[in-house]
BAFI-3210 file (N, C-alpha, C; in Angstrom, 3 decimals, decimal comma, padded with zeros to 6 digits):
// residues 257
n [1|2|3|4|5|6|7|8|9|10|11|12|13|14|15|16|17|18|19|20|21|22|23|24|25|26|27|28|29|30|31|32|33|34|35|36|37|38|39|40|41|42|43|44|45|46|47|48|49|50|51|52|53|54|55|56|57|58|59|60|61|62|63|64|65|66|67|68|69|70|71|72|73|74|75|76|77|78|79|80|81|82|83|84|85|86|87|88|89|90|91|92|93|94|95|96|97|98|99|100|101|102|103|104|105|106|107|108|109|110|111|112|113|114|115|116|117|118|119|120|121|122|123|124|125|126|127|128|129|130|131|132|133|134|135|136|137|138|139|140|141|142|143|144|145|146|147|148|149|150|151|152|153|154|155|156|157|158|159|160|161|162|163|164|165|166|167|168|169|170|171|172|173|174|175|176|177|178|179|180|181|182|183|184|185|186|187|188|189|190|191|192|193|194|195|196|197|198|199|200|201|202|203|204|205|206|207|208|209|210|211|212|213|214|215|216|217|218|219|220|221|222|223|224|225|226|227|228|229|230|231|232|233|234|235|236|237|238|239|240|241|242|243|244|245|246|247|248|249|250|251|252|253|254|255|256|257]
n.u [165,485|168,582|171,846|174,154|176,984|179,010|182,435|184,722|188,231|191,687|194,549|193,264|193,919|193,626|190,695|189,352|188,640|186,576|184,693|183,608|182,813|181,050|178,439|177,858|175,593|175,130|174,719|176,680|180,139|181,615|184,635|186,222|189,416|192,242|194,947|196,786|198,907|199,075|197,952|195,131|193,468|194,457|193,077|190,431|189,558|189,879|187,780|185,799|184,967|185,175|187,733|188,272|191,396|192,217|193,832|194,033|193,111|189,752|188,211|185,804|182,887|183,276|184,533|183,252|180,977|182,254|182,292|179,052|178,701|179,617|178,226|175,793|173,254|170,142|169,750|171,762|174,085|175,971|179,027|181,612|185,234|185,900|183,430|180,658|177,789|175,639|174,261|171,610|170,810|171,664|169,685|167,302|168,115|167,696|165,059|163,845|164,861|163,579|161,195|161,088|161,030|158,315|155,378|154,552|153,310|152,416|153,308|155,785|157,059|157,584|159,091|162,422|164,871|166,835|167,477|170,609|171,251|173,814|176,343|179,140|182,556|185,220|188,584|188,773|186,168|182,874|180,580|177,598|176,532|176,176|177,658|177,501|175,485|172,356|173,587|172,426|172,765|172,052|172,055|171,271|170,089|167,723|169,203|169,791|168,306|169,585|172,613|175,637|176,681|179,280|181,365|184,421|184,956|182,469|180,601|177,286|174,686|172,046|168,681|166,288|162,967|160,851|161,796|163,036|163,377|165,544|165,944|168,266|171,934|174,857|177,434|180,485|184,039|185,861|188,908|190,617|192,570|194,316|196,005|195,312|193,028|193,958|195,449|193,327|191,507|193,354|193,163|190,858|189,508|190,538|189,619|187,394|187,323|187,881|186,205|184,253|184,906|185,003|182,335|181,957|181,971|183,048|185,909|188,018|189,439|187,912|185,450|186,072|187,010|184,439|182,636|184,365|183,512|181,577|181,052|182,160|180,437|177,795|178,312|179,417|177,280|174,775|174,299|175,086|177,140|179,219|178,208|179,310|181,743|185,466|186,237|184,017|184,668|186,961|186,069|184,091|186,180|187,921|185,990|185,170|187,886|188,443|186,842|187,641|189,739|188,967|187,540|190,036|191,815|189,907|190,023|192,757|192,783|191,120|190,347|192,754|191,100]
n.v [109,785|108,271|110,032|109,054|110,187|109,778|109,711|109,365|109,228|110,350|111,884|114,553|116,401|119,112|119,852|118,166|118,481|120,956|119,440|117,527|119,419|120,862|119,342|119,273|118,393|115,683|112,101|109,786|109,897|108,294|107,599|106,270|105,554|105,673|105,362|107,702|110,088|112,320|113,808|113,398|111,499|111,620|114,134|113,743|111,685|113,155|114,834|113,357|110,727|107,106|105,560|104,122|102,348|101,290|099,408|098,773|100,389|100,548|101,969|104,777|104,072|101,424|101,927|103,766|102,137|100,487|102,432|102,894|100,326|100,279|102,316|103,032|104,344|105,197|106,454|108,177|110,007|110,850|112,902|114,300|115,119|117,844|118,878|121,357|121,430|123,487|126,056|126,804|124,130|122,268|122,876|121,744|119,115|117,954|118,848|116,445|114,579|114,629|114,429|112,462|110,718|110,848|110,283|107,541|107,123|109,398|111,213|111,548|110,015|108,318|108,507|107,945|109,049|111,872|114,913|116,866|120,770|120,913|123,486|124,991|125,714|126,933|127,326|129,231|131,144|130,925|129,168|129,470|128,757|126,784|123,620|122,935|124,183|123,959|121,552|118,707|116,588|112,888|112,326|111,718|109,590|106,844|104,231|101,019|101,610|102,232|102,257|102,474|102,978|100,395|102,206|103,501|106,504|109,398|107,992|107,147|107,101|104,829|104,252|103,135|103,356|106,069|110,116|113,104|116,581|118,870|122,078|124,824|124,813|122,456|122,890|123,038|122,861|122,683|121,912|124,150|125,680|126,145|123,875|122,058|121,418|120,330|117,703|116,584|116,270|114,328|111,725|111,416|111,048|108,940|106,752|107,292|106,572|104,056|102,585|102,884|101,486|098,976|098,407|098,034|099,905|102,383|104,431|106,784|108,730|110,809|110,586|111,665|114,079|114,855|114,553|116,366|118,661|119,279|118,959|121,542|123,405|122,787|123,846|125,963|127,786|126,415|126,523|128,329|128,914|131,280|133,331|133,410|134,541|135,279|132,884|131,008|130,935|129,182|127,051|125,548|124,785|123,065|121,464|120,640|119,053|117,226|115,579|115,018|113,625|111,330|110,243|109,707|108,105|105,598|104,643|103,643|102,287|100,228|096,428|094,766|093,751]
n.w [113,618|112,631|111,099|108,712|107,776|104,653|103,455|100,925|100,641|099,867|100,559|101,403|103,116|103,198|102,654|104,154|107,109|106,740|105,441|106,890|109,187|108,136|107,999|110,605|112,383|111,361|112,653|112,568|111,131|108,737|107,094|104,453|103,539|100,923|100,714|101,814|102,327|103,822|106,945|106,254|107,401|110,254|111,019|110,027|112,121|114,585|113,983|114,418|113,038|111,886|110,647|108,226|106,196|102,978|101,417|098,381|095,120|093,905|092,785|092,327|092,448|093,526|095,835|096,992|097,989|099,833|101,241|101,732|103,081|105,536|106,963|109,460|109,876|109,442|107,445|105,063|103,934|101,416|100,384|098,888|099,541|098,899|098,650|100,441|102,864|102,640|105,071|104,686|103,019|105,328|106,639|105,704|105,513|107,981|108,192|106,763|107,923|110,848|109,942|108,515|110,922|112,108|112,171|110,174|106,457|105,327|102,554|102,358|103,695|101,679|100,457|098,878|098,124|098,019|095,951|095,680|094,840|093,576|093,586|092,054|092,071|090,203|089,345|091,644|091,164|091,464|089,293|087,729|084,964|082,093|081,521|083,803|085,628|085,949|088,643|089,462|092,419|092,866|096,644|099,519|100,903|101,936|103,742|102,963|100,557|098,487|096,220|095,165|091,382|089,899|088,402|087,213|087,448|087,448|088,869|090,121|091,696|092,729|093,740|095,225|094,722|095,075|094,242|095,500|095,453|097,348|098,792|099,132|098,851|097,591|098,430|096,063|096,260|093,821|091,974|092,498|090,929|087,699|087,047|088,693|087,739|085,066|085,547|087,195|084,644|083,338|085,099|084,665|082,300|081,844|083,535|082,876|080,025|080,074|081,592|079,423|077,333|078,766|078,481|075,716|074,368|071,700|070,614|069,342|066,662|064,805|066,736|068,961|067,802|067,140|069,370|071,130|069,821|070,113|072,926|073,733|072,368|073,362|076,371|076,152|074,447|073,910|076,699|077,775|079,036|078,197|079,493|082,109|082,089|081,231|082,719|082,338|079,538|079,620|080,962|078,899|077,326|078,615|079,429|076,716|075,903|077,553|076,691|074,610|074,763|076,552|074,597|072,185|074,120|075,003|071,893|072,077|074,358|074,025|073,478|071,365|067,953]
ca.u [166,185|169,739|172,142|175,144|177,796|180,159|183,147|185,964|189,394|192,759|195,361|192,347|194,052|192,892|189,613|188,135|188,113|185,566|183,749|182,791|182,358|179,856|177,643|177,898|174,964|175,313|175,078|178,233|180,873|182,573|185,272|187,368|191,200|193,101|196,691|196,841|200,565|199,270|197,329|193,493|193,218|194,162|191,807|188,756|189,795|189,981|186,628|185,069|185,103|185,263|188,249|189,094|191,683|191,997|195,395|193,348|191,807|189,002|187,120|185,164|181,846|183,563|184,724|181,904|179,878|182,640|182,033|177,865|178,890|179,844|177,140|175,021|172,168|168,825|169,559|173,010|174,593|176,992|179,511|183,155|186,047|185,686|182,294|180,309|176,744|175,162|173,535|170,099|170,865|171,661|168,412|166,200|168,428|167,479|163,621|163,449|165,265|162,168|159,785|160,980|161,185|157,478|154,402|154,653|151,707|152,841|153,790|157,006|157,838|157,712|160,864|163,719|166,543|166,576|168,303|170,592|171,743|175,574|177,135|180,772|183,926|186,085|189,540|188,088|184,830|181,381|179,864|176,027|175,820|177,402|177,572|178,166|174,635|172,368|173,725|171,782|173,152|171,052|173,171|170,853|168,907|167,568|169,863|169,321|167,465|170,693|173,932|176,604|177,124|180,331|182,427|185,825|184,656|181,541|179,488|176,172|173,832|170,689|167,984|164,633|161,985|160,740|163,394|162,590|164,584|165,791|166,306|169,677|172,890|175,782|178,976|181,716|184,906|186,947|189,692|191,577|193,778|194,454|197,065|194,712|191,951|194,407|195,589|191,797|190,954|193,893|192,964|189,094|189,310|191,511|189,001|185,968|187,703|188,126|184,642|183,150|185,549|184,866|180,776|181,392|182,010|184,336|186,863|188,820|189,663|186,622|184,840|187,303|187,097|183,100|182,164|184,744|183,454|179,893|180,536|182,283|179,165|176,536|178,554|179,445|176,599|173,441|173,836|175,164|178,417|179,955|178,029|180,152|183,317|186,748|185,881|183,159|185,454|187,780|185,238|184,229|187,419|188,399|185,151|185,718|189,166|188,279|185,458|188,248|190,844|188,382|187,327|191,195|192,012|189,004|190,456|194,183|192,384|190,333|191,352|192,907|190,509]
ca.v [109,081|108,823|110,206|108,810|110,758|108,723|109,986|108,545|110,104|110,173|112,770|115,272|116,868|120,386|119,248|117,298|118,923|121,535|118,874|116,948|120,586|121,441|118,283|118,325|117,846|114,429|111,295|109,661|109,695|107,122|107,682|104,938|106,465|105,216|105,429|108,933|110,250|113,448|114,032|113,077|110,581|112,003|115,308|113,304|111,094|114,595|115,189|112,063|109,820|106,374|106,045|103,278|102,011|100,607|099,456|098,740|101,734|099,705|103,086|105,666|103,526|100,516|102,450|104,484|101,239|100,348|103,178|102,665|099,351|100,616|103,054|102,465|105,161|105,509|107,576|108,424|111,518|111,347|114,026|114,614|115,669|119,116|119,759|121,542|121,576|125,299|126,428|126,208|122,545|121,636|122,916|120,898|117,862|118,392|118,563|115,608|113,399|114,853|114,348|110,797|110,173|110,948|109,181|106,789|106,910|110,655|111,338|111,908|108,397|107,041|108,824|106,752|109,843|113,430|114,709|117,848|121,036|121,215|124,530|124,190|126,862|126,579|127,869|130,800|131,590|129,843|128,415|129,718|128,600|126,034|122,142|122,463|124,451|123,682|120,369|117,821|115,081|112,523|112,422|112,000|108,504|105,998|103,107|099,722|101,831|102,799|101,737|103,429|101,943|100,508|102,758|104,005|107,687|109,443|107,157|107,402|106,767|104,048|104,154|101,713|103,919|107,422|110,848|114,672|117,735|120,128|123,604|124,372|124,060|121,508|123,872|122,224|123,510|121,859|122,839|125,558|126,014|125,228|122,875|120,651|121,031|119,638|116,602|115,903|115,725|113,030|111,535|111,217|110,660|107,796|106,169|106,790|105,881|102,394|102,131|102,929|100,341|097,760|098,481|097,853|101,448|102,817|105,308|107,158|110,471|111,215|110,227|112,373|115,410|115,394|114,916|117,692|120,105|119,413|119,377|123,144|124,528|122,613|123,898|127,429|128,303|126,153|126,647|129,746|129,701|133,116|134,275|132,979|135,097|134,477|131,497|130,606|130,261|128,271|125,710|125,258|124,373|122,113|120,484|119,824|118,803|116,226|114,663|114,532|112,899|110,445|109,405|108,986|106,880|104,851|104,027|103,003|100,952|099,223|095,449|094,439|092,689]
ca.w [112,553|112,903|109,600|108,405|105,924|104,000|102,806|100,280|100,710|099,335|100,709|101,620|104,391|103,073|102,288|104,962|108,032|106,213|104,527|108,020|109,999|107,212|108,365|112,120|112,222|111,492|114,328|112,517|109,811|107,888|105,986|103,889|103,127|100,367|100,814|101,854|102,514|104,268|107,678|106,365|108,759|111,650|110,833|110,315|113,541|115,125|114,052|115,165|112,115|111,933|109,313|107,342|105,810|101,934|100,273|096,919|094,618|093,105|091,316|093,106|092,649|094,480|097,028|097,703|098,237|100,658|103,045|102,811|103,866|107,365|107,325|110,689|110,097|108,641|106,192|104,410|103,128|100,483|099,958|098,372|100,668|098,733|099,225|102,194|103,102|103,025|106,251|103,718|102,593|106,224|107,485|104,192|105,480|108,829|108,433|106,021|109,360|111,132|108,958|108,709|112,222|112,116|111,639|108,820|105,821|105,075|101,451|102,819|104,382|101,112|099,578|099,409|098,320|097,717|094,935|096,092|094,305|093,788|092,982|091,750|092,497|089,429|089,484|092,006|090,954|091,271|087,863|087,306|083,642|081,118|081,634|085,407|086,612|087,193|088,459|090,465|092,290|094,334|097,879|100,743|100,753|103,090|103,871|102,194|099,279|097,687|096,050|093,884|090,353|089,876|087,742|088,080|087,796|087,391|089,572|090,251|092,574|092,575|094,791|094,925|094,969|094,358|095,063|095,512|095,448|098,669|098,900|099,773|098,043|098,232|097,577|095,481|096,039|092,868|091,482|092,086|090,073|086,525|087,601|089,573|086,652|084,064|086,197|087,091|083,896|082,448|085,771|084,953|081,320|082,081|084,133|082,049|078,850|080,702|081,863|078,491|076,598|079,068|078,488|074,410|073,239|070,552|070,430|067,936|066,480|064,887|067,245|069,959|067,592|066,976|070,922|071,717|069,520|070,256|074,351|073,857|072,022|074,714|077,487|075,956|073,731|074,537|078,055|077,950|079,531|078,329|081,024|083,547|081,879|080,991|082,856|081,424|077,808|079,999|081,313|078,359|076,402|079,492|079,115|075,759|075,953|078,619|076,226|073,044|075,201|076,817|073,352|071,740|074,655|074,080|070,648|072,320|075,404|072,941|073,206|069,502|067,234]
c.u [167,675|170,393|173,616|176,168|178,975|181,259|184,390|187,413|190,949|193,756|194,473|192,835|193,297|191,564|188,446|187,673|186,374|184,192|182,621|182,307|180,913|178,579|177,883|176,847|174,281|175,453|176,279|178,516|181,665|183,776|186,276|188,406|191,853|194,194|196,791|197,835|200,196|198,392|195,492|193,393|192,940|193,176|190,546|188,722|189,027|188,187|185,341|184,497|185,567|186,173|188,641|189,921|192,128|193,561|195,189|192,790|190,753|187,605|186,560|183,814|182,150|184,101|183,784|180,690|180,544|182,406|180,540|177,956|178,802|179,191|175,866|173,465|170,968|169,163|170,932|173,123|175,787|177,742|181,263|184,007|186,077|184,481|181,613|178,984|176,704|174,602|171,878|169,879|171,082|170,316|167,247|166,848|167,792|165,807|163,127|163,638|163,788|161,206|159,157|160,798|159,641|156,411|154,274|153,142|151,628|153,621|155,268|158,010|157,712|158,726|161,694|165,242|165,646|167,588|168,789|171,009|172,791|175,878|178,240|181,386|184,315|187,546|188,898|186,575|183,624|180,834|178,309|175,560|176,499|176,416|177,278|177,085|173,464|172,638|172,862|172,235|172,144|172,384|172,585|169,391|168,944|168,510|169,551|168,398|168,299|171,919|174,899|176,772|178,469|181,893|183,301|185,843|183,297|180,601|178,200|175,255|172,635|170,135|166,553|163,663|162,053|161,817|162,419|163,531|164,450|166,314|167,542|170,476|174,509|177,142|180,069|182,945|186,378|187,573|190,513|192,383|193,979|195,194|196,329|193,116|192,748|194,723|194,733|191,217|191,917|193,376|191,359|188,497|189,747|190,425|187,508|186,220|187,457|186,601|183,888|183,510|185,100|182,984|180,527|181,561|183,005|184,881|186,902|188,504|188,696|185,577|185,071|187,011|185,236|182,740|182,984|184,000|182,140|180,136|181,242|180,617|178,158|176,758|178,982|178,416|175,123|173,101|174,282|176,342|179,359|179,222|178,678|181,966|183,838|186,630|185,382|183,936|186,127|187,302|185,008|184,947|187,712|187,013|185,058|186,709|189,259|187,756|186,316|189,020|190,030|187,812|188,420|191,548|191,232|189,651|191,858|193,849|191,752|190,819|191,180|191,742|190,969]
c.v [109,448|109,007|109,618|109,153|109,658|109,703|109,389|109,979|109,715|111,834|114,209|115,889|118,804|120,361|118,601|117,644|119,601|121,047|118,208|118,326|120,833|120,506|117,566|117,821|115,813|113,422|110,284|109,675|109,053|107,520|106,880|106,196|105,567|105,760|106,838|109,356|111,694|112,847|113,810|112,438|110,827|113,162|114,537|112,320|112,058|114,537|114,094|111,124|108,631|105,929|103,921|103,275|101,364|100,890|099,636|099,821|100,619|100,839|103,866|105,325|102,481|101,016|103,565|103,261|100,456|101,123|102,851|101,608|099,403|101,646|102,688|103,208|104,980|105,934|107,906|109,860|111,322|112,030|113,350|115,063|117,173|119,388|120,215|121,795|123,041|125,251|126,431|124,828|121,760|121,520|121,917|119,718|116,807|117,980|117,511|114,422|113,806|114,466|112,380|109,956|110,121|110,326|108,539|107,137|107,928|110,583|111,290|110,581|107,526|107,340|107,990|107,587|110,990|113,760|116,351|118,807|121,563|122,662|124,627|125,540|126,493|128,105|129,619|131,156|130,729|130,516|128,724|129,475|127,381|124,157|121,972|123,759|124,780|121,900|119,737|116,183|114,169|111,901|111,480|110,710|107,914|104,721|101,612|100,173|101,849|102,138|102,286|102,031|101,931|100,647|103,472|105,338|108,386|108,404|107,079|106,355|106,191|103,746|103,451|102,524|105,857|108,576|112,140|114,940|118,686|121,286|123,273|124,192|123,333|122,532|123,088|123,107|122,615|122,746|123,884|126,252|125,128|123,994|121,806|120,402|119,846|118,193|115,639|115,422|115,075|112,206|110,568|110,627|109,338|106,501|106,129|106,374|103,876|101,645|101,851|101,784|099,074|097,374|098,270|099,286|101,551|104,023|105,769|108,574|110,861|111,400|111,660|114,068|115,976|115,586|116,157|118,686|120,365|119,724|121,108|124,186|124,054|123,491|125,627|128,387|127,981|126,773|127,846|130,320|130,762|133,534|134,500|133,947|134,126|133,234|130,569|129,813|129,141|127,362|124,823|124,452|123,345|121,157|119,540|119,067|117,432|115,135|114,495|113,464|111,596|109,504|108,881|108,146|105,768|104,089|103,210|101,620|099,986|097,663|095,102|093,510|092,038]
c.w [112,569|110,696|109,647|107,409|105,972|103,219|102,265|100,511|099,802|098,998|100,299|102,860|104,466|103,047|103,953|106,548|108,013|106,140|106,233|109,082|109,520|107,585|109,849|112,552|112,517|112,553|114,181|111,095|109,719|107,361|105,699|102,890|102,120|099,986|101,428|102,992|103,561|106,018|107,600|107,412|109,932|111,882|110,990|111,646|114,841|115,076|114,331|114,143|112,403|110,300|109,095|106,251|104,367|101,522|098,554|096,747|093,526|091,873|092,638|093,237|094,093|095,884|098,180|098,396|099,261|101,657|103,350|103,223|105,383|107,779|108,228|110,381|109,121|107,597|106,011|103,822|102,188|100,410|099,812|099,513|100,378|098,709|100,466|101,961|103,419|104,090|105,610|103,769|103,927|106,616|106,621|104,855|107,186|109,378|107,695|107,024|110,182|110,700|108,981|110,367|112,806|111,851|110,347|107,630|104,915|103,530|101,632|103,055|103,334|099,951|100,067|098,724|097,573|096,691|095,470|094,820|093,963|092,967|093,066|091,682|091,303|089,166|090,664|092,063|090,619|090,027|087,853|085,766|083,505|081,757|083,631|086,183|084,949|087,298|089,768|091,162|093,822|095,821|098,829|100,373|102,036|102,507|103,417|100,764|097,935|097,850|094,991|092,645|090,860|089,220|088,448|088,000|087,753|087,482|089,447|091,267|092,592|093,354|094,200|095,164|095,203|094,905|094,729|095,178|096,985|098,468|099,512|098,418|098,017|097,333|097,515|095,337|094,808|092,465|091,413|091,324|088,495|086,720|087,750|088,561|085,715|085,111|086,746|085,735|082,990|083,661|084,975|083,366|081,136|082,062|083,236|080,623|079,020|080,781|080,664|077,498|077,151|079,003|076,608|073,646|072,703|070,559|069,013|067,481|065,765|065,697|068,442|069,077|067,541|068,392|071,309|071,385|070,173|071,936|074,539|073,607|072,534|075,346|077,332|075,652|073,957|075,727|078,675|078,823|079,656|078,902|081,938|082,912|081,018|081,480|082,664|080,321|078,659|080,485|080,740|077,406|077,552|079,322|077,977|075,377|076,466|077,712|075,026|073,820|075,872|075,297|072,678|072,941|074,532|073,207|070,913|073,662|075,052|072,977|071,616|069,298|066,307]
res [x|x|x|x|x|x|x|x|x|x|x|x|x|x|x|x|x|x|x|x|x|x|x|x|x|x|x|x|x|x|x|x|x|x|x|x|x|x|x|x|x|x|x|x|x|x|x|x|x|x|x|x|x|x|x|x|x|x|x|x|x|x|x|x|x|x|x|x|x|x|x|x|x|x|x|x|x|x|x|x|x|x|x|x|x|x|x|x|x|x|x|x|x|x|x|x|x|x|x|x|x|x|x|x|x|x|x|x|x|x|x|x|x|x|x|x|x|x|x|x|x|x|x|x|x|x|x|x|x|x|x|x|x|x|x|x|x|x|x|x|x|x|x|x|x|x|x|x|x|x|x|x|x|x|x|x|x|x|x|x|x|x|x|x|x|x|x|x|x|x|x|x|x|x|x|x|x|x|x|x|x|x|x|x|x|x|x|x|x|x|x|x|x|x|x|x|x|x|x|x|x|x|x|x|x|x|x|x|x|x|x|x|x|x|x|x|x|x|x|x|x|x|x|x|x|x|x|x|x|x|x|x|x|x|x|x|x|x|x|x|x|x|x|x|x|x|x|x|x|x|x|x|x|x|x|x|x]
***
């Protein structure tokens, strides 16, 4: 069974070498570039990628459903330009291509995606509590089963028929730096403010101050984030922060009634 990773880019030159090393594995990679002022290109070239092109940003759904477009393989892989397949999660990805390549009839041959488990870096230090573990995202499907919705951030992934889980874990390197947290998240609130307005939802500062408070004390207190440290508090508060400001925009993208 051959595999195919897809990757979206945009001025990933740090990023993407890693990301395609981590999945050599793989029998090819895609990746669709939008606009990107640095060296991505020629890196994933380098690494034997099949790169495209895009002048338009149409969302991170629509563009994700542009690269499985040009996805040739059985089976697809998903991943971010900052994430990397573990030497675990390769080998689970590994025996599931096997498995499939194998006599049909098999409990096995009638999955249509695996759902992996992402562990996230934040500013430095990997996340074991809070909003952000354990997180699950489904990655790793068969071809024609699956299609990304099409929102302009937090995507998601839809597949026709039943999904597991794999050992292994998909390491997220986000963030580094406060810097590139705060700018992700006017960035991301932006985009899902948009989405949720254009789906009928409502904004506004109530609205903006009750979801904040409530996603601090999920993401601190339910789930137990002061585990994770000083960082921990700071995940938190950025989590919440994200979820007030996505709700007051809301209320300003709103078209007048």
């Amino acid at each position: 069974m051959l595999l195919s990773v897809i990757v979206i880019t945009r001025n990933e030159a740090h990023n993407i070498r890693g990301c395609l090393e981590s999945a050599s594995f793989a029998d090819e990679f895609v990746v669709v570039d939008n606009g990107s002022a640095d060296d991505t290109c020629a890196i994933a070239e380098a690494c034997g990628a099949r790169v495209t092109r895009t002048a338009d940003w149409p969302g991170f759904g629509a563009q994700k459903n542009r690269a499985l477009a040009l996805a040739r393989g059985d089976w697809v892989l998903s991943l971010d330009a900052d994430e990397r397949v573990s030497p675990a999660l390769a080998h689970s990805i590994r025996g599931v291509l096997a498995d499939a390549g194998a006599a049909s009839g098999t409990p096995a041959s009638s999955i249509a995606g695996y759902e992996l488990s992402r562990l996230s870096r934040f500013c430095g230090q990997w996340i074991h509590h809070g909003d952000w573990n354990p997180d699950r995202v489904l990655r790793l499907f068969r071809r024609g089963a699956g299609r990304f919705t099409d929102d302009r951030v937090h995507e998601q992934l839809r597949v026709e028929g039943p999904t597991a889980r794999l050992e292994g874990e998909l390491l997220h390197e986000t963030m580094p730096s406060l810097e590139d947290a705060l700018d992700k998240m006017n960035r991301y609130s932006s985009g899902r403010a948009l989405d949720r307005v254009g789906a009928g939802r409502r904004g506004g500062l109530g609205r903006a101050l009750t979801h904040g408070a409530w996603a601090f004390l999920r993401s601190y207190v339910l789930k137990r984030g002061f585990l994770d440290g000083a960082l921990g508090f700071i995940l938190a508060v950025y989590i919440a922060e994200g979820t007030y400001y996505r709700y007051l925009k809301m209320r300003w993208l709103a078209p007048a009634e």
